[in-house]
C-alpha positions in Angstrom: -79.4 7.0 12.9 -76.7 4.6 12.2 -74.0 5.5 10.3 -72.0 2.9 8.2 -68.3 4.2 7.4 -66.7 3.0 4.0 -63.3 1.5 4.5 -60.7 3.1 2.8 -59.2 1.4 0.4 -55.2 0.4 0.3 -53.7 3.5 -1.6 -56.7 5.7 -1.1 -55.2 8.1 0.8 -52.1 9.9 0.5 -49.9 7.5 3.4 -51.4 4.4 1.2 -50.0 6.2 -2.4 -47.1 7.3 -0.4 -46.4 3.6 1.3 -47.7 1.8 -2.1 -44.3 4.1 -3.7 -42.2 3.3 -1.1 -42.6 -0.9 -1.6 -42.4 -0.1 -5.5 -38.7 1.3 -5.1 -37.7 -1.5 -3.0 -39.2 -4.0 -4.9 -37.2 -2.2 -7.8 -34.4 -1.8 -6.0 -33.9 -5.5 -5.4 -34.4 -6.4 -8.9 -31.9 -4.2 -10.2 -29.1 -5.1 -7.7 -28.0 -8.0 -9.9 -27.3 -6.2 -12.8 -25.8 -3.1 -10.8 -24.0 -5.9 -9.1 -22.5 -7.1 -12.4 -21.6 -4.0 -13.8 -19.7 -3.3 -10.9 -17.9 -6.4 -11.2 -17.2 -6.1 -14.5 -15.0 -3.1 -14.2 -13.2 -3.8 -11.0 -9.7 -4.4 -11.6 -8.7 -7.9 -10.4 -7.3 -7.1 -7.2 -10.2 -5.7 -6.3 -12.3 -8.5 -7.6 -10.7 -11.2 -4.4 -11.6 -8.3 -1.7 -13.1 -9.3 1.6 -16.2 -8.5 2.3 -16.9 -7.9 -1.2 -17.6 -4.4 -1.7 -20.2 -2.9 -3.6 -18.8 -0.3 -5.5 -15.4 0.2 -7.3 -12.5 2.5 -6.5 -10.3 1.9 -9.9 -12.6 1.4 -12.7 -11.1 -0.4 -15.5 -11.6 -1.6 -19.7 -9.3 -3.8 -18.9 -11.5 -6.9 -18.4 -13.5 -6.2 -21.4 -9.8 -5.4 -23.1 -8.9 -8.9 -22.1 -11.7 -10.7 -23.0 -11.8 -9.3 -26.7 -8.2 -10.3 -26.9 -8.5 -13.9 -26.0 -11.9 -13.8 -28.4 -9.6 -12.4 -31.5 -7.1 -14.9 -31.0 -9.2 -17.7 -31.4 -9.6 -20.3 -34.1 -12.9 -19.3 -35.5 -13.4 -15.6 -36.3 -15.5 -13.8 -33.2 -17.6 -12.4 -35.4 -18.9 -16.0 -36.8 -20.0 -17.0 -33.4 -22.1 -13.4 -33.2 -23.6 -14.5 -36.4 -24.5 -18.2 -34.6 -26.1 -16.5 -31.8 -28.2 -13.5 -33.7 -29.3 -16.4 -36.4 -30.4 -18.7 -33.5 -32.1 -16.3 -32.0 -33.8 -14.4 -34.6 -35.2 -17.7 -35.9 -36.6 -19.5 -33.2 -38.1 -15.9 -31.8 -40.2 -15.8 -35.4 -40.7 -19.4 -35.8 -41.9 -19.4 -32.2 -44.6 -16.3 -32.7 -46.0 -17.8 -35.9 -46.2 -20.8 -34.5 -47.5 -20.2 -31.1 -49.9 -17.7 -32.7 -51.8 -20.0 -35.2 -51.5 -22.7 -33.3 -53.2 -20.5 -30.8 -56.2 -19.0 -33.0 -57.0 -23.1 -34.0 -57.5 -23.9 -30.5 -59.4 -20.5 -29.4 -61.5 -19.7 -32.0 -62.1 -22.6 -34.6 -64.7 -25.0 -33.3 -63.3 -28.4 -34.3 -63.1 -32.2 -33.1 -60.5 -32.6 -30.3 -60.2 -28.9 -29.2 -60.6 -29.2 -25.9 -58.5 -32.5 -25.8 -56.0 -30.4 -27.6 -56.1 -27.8 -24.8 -55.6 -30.3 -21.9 -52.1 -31.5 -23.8 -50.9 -28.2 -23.6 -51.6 -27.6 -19.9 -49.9 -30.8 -18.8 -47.2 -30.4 -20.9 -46.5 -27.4 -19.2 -45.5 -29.5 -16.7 -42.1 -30.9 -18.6 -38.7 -29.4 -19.3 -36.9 -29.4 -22.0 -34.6 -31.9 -21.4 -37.0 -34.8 -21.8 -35.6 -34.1 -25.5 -32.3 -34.2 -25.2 -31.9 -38.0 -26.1 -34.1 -37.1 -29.0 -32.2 -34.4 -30.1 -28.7 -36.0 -29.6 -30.0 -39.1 -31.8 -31.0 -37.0 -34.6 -30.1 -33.6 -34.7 -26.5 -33.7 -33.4 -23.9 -31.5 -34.9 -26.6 -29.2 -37.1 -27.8 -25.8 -36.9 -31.3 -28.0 -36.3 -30.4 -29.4 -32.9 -30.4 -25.8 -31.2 -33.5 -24.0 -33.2 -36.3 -26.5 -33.7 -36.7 -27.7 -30.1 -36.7 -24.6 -29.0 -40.0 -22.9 -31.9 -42.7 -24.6 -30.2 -43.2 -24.1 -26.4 -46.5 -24.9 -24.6 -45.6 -21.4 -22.3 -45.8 -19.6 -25.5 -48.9 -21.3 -26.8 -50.7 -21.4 -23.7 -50.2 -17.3 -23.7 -51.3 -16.7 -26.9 -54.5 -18.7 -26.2 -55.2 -17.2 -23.1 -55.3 -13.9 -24.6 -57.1 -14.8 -27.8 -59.7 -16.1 -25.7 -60.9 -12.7 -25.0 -61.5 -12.0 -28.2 -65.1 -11.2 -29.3 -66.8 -13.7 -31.2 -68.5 -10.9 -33.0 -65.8 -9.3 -34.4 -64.6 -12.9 -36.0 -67.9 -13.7 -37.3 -68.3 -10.0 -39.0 -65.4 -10.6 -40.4 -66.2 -13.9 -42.0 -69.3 -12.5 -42.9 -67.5 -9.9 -45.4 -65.7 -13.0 -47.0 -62.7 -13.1 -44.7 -60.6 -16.6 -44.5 -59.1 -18.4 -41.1 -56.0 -17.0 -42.1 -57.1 -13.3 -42.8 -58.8 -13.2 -39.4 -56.2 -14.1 -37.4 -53.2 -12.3 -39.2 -55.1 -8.8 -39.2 -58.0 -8.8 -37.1 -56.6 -11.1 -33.9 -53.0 -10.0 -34.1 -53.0 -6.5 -33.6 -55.9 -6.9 -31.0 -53.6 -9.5 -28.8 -50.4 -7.4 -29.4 -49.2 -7.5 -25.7 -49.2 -11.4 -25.7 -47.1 -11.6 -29.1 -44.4 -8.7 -27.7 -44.3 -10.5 -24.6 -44.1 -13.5 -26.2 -41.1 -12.1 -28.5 -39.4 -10.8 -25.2 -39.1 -14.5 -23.3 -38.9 -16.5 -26.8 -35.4 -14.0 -28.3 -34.4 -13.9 -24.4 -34.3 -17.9 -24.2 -33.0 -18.3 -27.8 -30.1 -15.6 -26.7 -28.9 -18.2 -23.8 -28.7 -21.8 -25.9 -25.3 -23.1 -25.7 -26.3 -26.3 -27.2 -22.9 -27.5 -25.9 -24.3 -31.0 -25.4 -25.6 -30.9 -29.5 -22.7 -28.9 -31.1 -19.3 -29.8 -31.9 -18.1 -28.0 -34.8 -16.7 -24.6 -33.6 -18.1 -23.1 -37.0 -21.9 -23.5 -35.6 -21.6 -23.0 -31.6 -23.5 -19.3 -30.6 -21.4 -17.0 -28.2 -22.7 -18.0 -24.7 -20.8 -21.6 -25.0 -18.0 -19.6 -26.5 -17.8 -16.9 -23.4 -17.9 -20.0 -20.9 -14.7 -21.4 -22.5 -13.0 -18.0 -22.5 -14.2 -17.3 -18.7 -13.9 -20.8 -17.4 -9.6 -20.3 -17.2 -9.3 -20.1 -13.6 -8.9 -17.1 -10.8 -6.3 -15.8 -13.9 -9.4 -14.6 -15.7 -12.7 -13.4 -13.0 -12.6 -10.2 -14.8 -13.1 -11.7 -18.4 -15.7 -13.6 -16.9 -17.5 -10.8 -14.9 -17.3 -8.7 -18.1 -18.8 -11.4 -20.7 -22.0 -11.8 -18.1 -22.3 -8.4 -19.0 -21.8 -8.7 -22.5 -24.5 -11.3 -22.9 -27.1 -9.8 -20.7 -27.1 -6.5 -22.8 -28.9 -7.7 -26.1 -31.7 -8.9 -24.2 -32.1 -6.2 -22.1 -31.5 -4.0 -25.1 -34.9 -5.9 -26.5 -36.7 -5.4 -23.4 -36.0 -1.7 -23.4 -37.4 -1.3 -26.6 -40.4 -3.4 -26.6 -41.6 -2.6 -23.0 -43.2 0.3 -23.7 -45.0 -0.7 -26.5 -46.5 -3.4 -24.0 -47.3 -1.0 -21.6 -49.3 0.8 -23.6 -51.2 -1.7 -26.0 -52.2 -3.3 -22.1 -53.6 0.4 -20.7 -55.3 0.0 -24.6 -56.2 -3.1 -25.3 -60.0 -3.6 -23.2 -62.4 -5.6 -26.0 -66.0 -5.6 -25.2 -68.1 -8.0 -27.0 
């Protein structure tokens, strides 16, 4: 009598779950050494900054880089606070303008059967291929010197678009065409049937689109010190020489905390609307 033996699946037995664990922690282990890596730097007092081999921890923590970079950012022309206002206004309107874009844009081309669709679709896809600085001519030309120059490039990426899409795609067709059956329009359908159903893509989406906005300079757009956002503003205050590592160390820390922050908050709500979000037609 022959006897076939199943193989055992990677993480079927209790060395797989225990090896499985063991890559997880290293894998997170390595992503978080940047930031830890930062931090550290960030409160190292500056002889301690020029120490060879670097060292990865800190024997006098010290405010004082944080100290020095909010006094040079008080003593500047232009109230610190009106560059926080640039920054949170950038941000906060190409991350909405981004998700109602990407998402309607995204229900036309999933779910509405119309000439050129498909044409449509192959645009996208290739222009996932280009950068954004194929516009920077365009934008220099035109939007130059304007709160314009450093939001509306930025509202409508394919990335974005090409998420939404993919994820409205697996939408039943069922549930749309009930719903137009009890008198519901285009726009009723995809604002409160499809949206809550595809809420992983638009939190996701929300996550890269504030975390991109959060990092425009638009130093090459923006002259007038009354419109640039703070990231421009910390380069300027960090780019002084060996006189000020510290300052710098500490505003890479400072501008990587409000989209972390984001992340913290959102993750979870990803996480979960994933383990929840199976559609069967």
């Amino acid at each position: 009598m022959r006897i076939i033996k199943k193989r055992k699946k990677w993480g079927g037995s209790r060395g797989g779950d225990i090896a499985i664990f063991i890559l997880l922690v290293l894998i997170g282990l390595f992503m978080l050494f940047p930031i830890y890596l930062s931090v550290i730097q960030s409160i190292k007092p500056v002889e301690e900054l020029f120490v060879f081999p670097p060292k990865l921890y800190v024997q006098r923590p010290t405010s004082q880089n944080f100290e020095d970079m909010l006094k040079v950012a008080g003593s500047l022309d232009v109230p610190f606070s009106r560059y926080v206002f640039n920054s949170v206004f950038v941000s906060v309107v190409v991350t909405v303008a981004q998700l109602f874009l990407s998402s309607s844009a995204a229900y036309v081309l999933s779910k509405v059967k119309a000439p050129g669709v498909k044409a449509m679709n192959k645009v996208i896809e290739i222009a996932l291929l280009f950068t954004s600085s194929v516009t920077y001519i365009v934008q220099y030309i035109v939007m130059a010197g304007t709160y314009w120059a450093i939001t509306l490039p930025y509202i409508a990426t394919p990335m974005g678009l090409f998420l939404m899409k993919q994820f409205m795609g697996q939408i039943p067709e069922s549930m749309i065409e009930a719903a137009k059956l009890d008198g519901a329009s285009h726009l009723r359908v995809c604002w409160q049937i499809v949206m809550p159903n595809v809420k992983p893509a638009w939190l996701t989406l929300m996550i890269f689109a504030f975390q991109g906005a959060w990092q425009i300079t638009g130093y090459l757009f923006v002259y007038s010190e009354q419109l640039k956002p703070i990231p421009i503003v910390m380069q300027q205050i960090a780019a002084a020489g060996i006189a000020r590592q510290g300052v710098s160390s500490a505003t890479v820390v400072v501008l990587m905390l409000p989209p972390m922050i984001l992340f913290l908050i959102l993750q979870s709500n990803v996480v979960e609307t994933m383990a929840h979000s199976g559609l069967k037609d």
